[in-house]
KEFI-61907 format. One record per residue: residue number from 0; x, y, z of N, C-alpha, C in turn. Coordinates in steps of 0.001 Angstrom, whole numbers. Example, Ala and Ser with C-alpha at 12.3 -4.5 7.8 and 13.67 -1.06 7.14 Angstrom:
ATOM     i       n_u       n_v       n_w      ca_u      ca_v      ca_w       c_u       c_v       c_w
ATOM     0     13190     -5690      7800     12300     -4500      7800     13200     -3300      7800
ATOM     1     12850     -2250      7080     13670     -1060      7140     12900        30      7870
This chain:
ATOM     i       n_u       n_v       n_w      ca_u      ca_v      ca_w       c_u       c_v       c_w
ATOM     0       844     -1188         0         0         0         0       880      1239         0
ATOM     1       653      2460     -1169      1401      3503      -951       498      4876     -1470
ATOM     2      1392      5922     -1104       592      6694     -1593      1536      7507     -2839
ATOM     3      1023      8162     -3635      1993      8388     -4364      1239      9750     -5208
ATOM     4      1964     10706     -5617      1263     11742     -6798      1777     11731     -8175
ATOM     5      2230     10483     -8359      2797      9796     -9577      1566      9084    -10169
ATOM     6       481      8313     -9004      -318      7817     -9358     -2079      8342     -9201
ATOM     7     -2025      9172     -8448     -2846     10319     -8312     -2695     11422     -7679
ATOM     8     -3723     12148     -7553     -4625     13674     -7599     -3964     13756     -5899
ATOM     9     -3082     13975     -4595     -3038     14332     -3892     -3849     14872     -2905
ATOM    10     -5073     15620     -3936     -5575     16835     -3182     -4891     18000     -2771
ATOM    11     -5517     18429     -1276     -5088     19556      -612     -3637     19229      -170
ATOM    12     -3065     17846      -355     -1874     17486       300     -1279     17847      -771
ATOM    13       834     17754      -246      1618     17228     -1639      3004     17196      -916
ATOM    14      3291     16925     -1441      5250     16350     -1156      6110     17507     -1335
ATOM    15      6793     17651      -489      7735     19014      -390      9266     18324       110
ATOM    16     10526     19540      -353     11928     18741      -289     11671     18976      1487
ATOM    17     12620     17872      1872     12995     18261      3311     14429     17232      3337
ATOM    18     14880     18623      4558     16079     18252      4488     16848     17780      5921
ATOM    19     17609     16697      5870     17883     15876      7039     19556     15311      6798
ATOM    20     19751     16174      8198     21269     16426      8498     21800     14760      8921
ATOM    21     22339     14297      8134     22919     13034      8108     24143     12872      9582
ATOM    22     25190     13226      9125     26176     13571     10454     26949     11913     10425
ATOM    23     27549     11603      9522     28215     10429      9716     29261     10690     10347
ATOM    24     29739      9547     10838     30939      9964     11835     32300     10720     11210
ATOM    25     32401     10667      9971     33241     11304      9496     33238     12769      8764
ATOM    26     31901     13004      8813     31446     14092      8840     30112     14746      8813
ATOM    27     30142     15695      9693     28763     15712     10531     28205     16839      9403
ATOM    28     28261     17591      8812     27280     18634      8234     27235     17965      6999
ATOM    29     27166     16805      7068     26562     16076      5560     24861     15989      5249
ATOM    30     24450     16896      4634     23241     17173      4580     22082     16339      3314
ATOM    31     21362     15160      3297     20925     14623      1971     18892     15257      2082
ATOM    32     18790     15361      1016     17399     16074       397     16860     14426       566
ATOM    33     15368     14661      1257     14644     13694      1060     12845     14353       755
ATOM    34     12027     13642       767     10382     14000       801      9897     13744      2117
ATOM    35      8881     15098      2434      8002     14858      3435      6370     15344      2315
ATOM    36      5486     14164      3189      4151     14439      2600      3520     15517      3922
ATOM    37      2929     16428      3316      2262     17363      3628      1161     17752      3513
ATOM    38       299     17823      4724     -1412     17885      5010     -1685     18132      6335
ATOM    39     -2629     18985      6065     -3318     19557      7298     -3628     18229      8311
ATOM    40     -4312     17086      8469     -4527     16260      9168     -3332     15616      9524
ATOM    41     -2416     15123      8501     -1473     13741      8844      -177     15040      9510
ATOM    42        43     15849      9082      1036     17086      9705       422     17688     11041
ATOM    43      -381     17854     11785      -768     18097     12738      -431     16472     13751
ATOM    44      -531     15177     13182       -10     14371     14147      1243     14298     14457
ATOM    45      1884     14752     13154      3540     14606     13436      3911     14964     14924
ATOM    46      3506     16566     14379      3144     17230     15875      3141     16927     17141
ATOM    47      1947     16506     17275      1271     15787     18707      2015     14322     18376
ATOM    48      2364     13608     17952      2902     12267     18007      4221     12843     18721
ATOM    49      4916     13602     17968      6649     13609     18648      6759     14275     19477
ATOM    50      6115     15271     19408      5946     16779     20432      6987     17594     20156
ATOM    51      6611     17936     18309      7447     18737     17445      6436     19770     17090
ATOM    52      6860     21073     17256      6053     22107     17083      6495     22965     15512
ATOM    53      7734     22427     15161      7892     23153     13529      7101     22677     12213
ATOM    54      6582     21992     12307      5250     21782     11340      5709     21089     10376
ATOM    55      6399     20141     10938      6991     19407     10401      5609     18262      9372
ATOM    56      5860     17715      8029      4985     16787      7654      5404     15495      8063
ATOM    57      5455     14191      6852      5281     12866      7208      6559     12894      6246
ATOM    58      7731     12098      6856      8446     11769      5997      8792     10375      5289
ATOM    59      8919     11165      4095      8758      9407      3408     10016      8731      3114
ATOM    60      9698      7110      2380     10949      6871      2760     11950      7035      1397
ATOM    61     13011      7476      2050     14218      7414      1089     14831      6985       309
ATOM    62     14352      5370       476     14965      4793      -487     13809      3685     -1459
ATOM    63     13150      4913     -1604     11612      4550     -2128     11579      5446     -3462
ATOM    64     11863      5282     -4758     12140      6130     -6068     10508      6886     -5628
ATOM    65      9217      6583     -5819      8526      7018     -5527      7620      7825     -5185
ATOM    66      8362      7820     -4157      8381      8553     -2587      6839      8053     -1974
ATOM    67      6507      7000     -2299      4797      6620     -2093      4930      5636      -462
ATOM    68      5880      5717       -83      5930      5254      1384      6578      5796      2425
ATOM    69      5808      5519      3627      6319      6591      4726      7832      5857      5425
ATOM    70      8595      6837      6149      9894      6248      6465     10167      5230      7665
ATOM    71     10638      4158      7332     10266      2753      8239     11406      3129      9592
ATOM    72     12028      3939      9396     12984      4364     10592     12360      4682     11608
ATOM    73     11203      5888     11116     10624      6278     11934      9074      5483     12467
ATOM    74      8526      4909     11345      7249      4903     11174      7078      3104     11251
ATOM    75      8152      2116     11982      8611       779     11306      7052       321     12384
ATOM    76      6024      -638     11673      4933      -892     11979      3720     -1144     11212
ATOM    77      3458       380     10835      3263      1242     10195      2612       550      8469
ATOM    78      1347       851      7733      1082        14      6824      1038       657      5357
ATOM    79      1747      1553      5952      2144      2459      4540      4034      2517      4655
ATOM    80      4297      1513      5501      5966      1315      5168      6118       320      3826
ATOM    81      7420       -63      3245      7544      -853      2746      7324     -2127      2756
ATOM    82      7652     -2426      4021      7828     -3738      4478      6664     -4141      5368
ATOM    83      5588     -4667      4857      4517     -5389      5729      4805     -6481      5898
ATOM    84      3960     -6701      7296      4339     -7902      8021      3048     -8495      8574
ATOM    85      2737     -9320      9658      1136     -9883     10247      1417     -8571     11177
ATOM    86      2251     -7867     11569      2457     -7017     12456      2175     -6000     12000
ATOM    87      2136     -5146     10946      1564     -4071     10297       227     -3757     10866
ATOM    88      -222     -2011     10669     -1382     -2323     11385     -1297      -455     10554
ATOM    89     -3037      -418     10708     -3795       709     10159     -3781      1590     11603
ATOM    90     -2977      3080     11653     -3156      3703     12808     -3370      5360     12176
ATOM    91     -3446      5571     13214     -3976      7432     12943     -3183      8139     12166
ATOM    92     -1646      7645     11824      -888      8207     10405     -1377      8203      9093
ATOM    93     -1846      6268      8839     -2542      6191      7509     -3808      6688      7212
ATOM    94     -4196      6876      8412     -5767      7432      8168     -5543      9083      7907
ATOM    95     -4844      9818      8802     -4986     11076      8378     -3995     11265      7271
ATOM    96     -3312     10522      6788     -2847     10854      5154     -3855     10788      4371
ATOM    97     -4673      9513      4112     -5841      9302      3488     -6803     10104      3275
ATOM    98     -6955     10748      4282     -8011     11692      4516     -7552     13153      4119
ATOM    99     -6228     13151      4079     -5652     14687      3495     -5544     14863      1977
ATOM   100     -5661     13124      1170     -5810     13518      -108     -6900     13909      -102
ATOM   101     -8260     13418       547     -9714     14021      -185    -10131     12801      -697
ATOM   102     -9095     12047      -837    -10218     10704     -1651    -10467      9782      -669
ATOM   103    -10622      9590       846    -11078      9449      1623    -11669     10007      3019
ATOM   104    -12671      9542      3819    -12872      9993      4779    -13634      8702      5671
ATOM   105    -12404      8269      6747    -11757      7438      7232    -12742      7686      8413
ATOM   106    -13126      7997      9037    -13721      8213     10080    -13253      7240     11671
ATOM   107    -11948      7160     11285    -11228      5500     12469    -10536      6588     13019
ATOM   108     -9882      5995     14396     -8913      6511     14991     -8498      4995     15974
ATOM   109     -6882      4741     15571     -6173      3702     16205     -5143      4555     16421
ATOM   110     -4181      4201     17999     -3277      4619     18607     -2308      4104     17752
ATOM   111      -688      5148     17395       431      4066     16807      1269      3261     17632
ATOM   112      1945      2896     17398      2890      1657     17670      3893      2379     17985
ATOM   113      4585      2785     17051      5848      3051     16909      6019      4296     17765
ATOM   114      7485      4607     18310      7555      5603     19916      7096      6791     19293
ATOM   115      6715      7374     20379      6630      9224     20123      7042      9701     21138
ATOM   116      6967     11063     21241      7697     12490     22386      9045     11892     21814
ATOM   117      9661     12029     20819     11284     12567     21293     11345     13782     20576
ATOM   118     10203     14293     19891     11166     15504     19784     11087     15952     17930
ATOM   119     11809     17157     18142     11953     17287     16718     13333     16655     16014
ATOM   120     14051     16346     16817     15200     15933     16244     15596     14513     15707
ATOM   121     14743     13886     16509     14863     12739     15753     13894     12627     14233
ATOM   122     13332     13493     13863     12521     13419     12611     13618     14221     11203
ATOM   123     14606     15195     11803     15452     15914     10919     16714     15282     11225
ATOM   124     17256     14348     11617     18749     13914     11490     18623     12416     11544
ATOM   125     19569     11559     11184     19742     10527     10844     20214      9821     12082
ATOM   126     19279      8657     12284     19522      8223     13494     20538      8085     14032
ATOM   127     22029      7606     13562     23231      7825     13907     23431      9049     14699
ATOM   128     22982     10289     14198     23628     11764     14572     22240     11931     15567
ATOM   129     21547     11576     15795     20426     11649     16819     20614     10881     18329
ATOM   130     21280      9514     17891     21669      8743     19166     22982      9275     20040
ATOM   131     23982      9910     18796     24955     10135     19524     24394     11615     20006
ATOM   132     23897     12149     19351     23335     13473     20593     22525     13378     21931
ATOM   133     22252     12248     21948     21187     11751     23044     22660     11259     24226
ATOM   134     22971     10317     23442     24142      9993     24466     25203     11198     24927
ATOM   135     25538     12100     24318     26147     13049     24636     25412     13946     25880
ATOM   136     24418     14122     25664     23192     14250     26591     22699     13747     28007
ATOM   137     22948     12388     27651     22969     11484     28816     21389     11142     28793
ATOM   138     20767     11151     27888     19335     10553     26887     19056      8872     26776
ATOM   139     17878      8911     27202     17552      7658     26251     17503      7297     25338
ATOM   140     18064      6465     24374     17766      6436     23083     16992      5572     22239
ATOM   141     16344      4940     23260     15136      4288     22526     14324      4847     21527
ATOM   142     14089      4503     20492     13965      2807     19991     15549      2356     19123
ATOM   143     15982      3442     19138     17510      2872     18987     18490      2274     19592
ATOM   144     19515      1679     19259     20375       966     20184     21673       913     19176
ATOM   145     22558       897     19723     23900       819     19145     24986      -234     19490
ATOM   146     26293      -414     18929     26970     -1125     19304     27213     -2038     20399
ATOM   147     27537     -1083     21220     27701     -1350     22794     26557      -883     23957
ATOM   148     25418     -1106     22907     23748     -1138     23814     24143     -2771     24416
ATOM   149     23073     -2630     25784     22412     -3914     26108     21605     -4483     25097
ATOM   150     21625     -5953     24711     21093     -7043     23595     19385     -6530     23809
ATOM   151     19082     -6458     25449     17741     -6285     25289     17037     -5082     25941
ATOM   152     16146     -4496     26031     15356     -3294     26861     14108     -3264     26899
ATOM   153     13389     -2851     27540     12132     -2836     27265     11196     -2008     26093
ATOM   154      9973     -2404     25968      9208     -1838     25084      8602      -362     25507
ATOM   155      7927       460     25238      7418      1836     25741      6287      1633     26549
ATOM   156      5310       528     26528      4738       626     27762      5108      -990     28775
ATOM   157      6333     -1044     28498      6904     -2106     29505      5770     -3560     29793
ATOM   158      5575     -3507     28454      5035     -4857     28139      5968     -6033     27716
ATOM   159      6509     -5576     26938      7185     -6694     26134      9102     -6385     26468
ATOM   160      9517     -7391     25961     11699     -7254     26162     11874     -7187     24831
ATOM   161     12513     -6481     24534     12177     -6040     22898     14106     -6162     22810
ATOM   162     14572     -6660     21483     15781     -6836     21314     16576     -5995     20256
ATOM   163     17898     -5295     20568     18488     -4744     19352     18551     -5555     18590
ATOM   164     18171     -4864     17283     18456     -5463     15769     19868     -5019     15446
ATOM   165     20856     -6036     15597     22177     -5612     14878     22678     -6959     14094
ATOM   166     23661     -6744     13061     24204     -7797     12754     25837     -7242     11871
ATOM   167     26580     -7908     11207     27874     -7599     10416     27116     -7723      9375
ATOM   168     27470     -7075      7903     27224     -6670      6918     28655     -6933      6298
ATOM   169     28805     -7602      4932     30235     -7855      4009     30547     -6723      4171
ATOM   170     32052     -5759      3648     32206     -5206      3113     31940     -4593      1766
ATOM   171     31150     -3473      1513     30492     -3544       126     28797     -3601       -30
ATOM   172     28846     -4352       964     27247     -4196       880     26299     -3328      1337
ATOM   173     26996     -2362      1942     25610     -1121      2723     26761       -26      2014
ATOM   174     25872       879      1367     26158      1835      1127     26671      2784      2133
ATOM   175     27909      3831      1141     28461      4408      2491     27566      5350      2962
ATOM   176     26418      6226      2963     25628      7042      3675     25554      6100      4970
ATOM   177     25267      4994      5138     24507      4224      6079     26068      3061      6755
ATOM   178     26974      3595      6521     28036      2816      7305     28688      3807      8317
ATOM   179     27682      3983      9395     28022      5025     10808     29015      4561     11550
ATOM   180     29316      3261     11518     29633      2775     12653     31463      2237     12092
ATOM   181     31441      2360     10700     32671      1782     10267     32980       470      9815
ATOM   182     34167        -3      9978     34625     -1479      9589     34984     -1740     10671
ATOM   183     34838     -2961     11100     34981     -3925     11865     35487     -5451     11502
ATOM   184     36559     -5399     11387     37300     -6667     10734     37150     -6367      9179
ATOM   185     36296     -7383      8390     36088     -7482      7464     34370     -7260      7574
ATOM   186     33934     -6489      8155     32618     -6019      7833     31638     -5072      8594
ATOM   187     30691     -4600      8096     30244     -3416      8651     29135     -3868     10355
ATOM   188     29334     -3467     10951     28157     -3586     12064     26934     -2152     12034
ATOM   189     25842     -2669     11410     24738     -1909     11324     23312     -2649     11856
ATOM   190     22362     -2201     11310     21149     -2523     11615     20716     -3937      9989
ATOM   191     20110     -4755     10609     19960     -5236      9102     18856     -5023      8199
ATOM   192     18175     -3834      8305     17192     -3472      7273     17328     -1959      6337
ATOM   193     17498     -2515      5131     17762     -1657      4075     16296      -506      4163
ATOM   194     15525      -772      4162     14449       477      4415     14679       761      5790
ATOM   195     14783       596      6719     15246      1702      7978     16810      2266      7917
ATOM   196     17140      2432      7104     18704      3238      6629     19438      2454      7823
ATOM   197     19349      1200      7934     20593       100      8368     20666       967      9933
ATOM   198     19662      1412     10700     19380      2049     11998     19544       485     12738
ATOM   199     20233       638     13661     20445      -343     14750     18857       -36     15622
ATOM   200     18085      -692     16018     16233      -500     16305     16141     -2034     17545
ATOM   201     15781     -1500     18608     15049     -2450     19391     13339     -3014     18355
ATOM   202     13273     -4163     18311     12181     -4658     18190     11141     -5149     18742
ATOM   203     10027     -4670     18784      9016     -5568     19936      8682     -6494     19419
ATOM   204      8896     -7166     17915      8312     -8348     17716      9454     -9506     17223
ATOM   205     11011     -9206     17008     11515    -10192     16097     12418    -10335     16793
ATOM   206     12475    -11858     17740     13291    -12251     18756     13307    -11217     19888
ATOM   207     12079    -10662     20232     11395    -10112     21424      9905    -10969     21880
ATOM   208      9605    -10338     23302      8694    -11958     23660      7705    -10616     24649
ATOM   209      6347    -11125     25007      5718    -10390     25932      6053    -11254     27119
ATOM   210      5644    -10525     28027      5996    -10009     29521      4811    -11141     30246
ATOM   211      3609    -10942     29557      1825    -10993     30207      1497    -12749     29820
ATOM   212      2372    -13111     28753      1724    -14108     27844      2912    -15247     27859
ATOM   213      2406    -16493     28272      3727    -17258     28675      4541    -17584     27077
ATOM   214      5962    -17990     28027      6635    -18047     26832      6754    -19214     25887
ATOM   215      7336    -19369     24952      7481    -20782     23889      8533    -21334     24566
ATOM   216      8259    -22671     24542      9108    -23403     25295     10648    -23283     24431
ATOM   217     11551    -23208     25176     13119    -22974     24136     13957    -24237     24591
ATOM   218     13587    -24821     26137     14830    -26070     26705     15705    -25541     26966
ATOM   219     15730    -23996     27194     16817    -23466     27629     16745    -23094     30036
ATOM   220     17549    -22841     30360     17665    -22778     31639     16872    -21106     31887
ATOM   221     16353    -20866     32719     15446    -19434     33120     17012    -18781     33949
ATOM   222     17707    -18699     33526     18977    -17980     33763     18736    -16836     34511
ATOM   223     18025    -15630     33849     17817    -14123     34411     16238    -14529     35947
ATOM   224     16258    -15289     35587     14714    -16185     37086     13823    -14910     36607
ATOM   225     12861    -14824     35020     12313    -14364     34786     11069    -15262     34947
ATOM   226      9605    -14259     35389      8363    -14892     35365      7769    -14105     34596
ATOM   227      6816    -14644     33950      5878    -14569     32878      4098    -14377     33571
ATOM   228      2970    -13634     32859      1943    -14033     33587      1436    -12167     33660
ATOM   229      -265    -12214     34096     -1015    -11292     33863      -356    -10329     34666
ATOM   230       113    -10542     35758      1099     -9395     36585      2585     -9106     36420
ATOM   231      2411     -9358     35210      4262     -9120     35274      4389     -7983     33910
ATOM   232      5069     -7954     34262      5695     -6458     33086      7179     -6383     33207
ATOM   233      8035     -5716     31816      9144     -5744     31601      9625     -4746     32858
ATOM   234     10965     -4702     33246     11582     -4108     34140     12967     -4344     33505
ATOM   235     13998     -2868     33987     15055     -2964     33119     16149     -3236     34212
ATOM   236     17024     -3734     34034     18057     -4355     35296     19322     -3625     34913
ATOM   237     19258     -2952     36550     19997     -2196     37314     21696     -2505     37594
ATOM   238     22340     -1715     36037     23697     -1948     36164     23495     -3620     35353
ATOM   239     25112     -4493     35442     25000     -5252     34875     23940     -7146     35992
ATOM   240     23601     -7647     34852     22959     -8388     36100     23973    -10107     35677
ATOM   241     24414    -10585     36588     25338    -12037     36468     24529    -12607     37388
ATOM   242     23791    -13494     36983     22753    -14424     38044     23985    -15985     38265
ATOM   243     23664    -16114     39126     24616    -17165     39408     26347    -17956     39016
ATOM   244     26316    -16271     38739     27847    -16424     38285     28076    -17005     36816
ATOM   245     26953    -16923     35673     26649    -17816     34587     27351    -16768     33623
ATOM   246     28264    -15269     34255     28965    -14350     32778     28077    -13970     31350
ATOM   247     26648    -14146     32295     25391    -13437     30980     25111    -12450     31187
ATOM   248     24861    -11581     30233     24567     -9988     30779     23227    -10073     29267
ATOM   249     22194     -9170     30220     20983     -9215     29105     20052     -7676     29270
ATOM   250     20334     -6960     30166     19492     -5688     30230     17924     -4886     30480
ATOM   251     17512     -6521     30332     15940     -6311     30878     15691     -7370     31075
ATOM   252     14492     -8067     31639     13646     -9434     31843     12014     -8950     32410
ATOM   253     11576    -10212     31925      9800    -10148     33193      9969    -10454     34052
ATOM   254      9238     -9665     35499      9065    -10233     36598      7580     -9910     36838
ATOM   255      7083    -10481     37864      5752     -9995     38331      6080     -8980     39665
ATOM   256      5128     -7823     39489      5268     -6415     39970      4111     -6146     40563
ATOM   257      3923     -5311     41704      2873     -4530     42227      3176     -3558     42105
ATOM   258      1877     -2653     41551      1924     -1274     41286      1453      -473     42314
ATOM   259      2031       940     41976      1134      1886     42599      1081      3377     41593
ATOM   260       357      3998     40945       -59      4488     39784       697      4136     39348
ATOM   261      1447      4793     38172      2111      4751     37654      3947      3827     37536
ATOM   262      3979      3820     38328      5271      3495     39448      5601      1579     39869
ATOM   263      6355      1430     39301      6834      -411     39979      7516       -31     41292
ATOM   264      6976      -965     42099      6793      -707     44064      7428     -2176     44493
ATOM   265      7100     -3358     43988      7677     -4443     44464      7955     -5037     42977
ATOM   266      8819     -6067     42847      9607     -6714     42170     10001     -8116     42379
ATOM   267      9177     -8935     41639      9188    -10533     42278     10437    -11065     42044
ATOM   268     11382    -11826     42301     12559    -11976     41591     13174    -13275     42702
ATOM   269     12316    -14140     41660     12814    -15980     41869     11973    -15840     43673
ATOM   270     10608    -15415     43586      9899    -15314     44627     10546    -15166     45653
ATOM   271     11154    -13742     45612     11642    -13216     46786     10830    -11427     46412
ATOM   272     10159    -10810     47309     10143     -9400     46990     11185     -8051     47120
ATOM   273     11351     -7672     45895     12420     -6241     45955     11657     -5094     45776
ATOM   274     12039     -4008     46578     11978     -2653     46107     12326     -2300     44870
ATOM   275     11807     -1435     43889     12478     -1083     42492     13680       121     43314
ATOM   276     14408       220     43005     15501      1346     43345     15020      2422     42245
ATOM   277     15601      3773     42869     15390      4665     42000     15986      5896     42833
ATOM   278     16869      6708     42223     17562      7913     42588     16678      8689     43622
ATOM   279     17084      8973     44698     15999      9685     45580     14918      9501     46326
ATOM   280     14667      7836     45997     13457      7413     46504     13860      6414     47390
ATOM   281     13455      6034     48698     14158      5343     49859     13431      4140     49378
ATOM   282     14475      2729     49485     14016      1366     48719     13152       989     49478
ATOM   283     11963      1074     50873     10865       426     50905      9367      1625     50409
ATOM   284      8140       433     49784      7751      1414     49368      5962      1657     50471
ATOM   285      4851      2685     50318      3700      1990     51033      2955       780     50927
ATOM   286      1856      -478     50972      1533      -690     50448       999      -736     48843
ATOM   287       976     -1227     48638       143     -1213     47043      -559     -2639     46561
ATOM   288     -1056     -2183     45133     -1972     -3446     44563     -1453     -3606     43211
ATOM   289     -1518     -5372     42603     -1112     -5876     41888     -1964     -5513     40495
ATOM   290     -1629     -6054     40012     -2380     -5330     38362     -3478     -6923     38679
ATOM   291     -3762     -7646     39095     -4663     -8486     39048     -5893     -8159     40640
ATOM   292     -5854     -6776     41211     -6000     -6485     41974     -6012     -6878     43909
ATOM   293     -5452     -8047     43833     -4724     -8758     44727     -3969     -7669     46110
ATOM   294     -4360     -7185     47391     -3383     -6445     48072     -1732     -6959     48220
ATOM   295      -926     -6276     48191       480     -6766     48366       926     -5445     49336
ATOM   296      2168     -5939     49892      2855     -4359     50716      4268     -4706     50474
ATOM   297      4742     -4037     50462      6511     -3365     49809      7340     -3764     51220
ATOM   298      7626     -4321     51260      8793     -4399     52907     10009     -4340     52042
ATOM   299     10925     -4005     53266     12231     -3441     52637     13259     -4279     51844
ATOM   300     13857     -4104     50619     14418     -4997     50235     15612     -4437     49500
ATOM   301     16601     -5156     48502     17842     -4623     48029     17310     -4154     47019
ATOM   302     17991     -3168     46048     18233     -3025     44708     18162     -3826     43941
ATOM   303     17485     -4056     42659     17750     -5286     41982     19248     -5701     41672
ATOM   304     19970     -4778     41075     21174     -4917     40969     22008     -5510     42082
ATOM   305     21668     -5318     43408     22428     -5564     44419     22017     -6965     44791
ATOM   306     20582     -7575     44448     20190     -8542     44909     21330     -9645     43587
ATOM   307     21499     -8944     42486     21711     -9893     41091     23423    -10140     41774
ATOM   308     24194     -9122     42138     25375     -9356     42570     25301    -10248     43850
ATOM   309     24621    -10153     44512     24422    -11273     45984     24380    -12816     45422
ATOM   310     23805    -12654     44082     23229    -14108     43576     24620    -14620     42745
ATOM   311     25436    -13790     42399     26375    -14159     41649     27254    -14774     42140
């Protein structure tokens, strides 16, 4: 599915140059011309999706002659990307494009997938020159991940353990715009998808698992003493975690949690209860209630991190 003004009438919409500061490591004011689609409806979400106030449109993707698809870097989900999947899905982007040519009126509204609030900057620079500004920052950089990221992290509403997409690439085979990271022996370490400009990307669905929904059996050992189940949700582990001295390091797991609004308060971990640690906040917490509404209470306990080094 695309949209295109090659193949029709636009309407009130239309495609305008926009321009996005690349910043490879070898040189940062490398600037390449791409397309953003432009419309009153689908440009007002940009907006409210990132919590970008320059009026910014929808950018499409780059390496689409086209330009009839939106950019999978940003938009990877998404059913106007290139690449559909059973995971693709119709959300308030495709509808208010649709609806900005005029040749529909969609009358749906579905939440997207893919992250929002970072900003305007991640929509005008190339994820490379976006992560390392974040890290310079001392930023999160989700949904990105790089080299020397943890393998895994959580998803945005700490449902699922979602995994960096990285792999080596021959020499030769990724174009140099998209070789940020350099050579490495005899080959490039990038992201492995040619429509997300070879962006290193946590995934919530490809060799990522939910949190809520038990897992597929693998015959492998529960190493990180992760539990699965209607009360559990992803949680990200504090510093590096070595469970029994096994020299695995992994960056997130499920446990089962009691809440209190917003906030993880207890932390099941190989049925023992922990405090979540957190800068400023003293590790026992008040009572609280489980997401299956069950009473639980917080008594005092270690850091996860401190409990993972005790276990090691």
């Amino acid at each position: 599915m695309g949209i295109s003004e090659n193949l029709f009438d636009l309407g009130d919409a239309r495609l305008e140059d926009f321009s996005t500061r690349w910043g490879l490591i070898r040189d940062d004011s490398y600037i390449i011309t791409d397309k953003q689609f432009v419309g009153g409806k689908s440009s007002e979400f940009v907006g409210k999706h990132f919590g970008c106030d320059k009026g910014y449109g929808v950018l499409m993707e780059n390496q689409d002659p086209w330009n009839s698809h939106v950019e999978e870097r940003l938009y990877r989900g998404e059913i106007l990307t290139v690449n559909v999947t059973k995971n693709s899905q119709f959300t308030d982007l495709t509808f208010s494009m649709l609806e900005d040519t005029g040749w529909y009126m969609t009358g749906k509204s579905r939440q997207s997938s893919f992250p929002g609030n970072l900003g305007c900057d991640v929509l005008d620079r190339s994820c490379n020159l976006w992560v390392s500004q974040q890290q310079t920052e001392h930023d999160n950089i989700y949904p990105f991940c790089g080299v020397a990221s943890q393998e895994y992290t959580c998803d945005t509403e700490h449902r699922s353990v979602a995994r960096c997409q990285r792999r080596e690439h021959s020499v030769g085979t990724v174009p140099a715009k998209f070789q940020y990271h350099g050579v490495a022996g005899n080959a490039y370490i990038a992201g492995p998808y040619k429509y997300s400009d070879y962006c290193m990307l946590f995934s919530e669905h490809e060799q990522s698992y939910s949190c809520t929904e038990k897992p597929p059996p693998d015959g492998g050992t529960n190493v990180f003493l992760e539990k699965h189940g209607p009360s559990s949700a992803c949680v990200l582990h504090d510093g590096e975690w070595d469970i029994n001295g096994s020299g695995r390091l992994k960056g997130a797991g499920c446990y089962s949690i009691c809440c209190r609004d917003t906030n993880f308060d207890v932390v099941d971990v190989n049925n023992e209860p922990h405090s979540c640690y957190q800068p400023n906040r003293p590790s026992t917490s008040p009572p609280a209630t489980t997401t299956s509404g069950a009473p639980c209470s917080a008594p005092a306990g270690r850091p996860l991190a401190e409990e993972a080094a005790r276990r090691s």
